[in-house]
N, C-alpha and C positions, 0 to 999 in steps of 0.2 A: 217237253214240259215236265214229265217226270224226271227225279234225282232219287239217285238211291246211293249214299254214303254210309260206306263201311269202314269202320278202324276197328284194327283188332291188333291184341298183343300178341297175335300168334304169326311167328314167320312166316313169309309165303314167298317160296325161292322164285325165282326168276321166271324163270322161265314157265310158272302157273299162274302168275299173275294175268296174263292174257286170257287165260281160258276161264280164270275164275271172274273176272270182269265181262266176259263173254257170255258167259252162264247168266251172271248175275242181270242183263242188258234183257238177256231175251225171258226172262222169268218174270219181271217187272211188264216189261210190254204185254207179255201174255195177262197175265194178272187183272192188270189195269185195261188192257185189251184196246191200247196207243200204238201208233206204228213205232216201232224200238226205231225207227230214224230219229226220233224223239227225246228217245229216253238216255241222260246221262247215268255215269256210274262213275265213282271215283272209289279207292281203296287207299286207305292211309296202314301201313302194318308197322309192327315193333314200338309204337309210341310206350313209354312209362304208361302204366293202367294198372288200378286195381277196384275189384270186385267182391264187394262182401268180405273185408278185409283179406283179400287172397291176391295172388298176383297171378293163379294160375291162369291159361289162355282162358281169352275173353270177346267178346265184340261190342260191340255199339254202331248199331245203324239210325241211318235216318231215312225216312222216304216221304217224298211229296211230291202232290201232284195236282195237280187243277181237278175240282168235281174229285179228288178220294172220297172213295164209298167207307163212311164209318164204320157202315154193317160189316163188312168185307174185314174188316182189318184181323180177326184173329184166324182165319185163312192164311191171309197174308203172312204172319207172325210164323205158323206151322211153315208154310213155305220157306220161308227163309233163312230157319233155322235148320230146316232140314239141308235147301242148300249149303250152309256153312260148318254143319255137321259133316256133310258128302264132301264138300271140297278140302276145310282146313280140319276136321273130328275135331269141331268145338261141339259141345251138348249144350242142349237148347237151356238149361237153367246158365248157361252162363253167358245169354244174348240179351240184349235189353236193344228194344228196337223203339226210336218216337219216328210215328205216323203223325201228319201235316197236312190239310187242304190248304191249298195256297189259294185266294181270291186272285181271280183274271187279272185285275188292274194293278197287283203286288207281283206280279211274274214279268219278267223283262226277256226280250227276246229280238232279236233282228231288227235293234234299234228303237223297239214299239212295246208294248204291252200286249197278254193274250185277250 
């Protein structure tokens, strides 16, 4: 039930995209503390983007999840920016992340609702 969507304008060669998807799967699970059989992650890179009139690299995440804790979210914020610092060295002012609790009956899944 958790999604954690990241696009950034910063290249992610080939062959990191796995591991940086792999990071990202089990950071979330932990986080949210969901079995990551659970947790998607999608990575969109090199879209047109700009930030703060700048084009330098940049991200845009999103994450939701059934029950996110609001309290939790600037945790989360640190965390993920640090991830995406660690993996692509983008710095945290240039990450803008929106957080989402999705209601049970708005989440689709295996034909049904959560």
């Amino acid at each position: 039930m958790p999604l954690l969507k990241i696009q950034t304008s910063q290249p992610v060669a080939t062959g990191t995209q796995g591991a940086l998807l792999s990071k990202a799967s089990q950071a979330v699970a932990d986080m949210l503390g969901k079995p990551e059989r659970y947790v998607m992650v999608s990575l969109e890179h090199n879209p047109d983007m700009l930030f703060g009139g700048s084009d330098e690299p940049l991200a845009y995440l999103e994450m939701k999840s059934i029950g996110l804790p609001e309290a939790n979210t600037a945790e989360y914020s640190r965390r993920l920016a640090d991830l995406l610092n660690d993996e692509l060295g983008l710095p945290a002012d240039r990450v803008y992340i929106e957080f989402a609790d999705a209601p049970r009956a708005l989440w689709g899944w295996n034909g049904g609702t959560f």
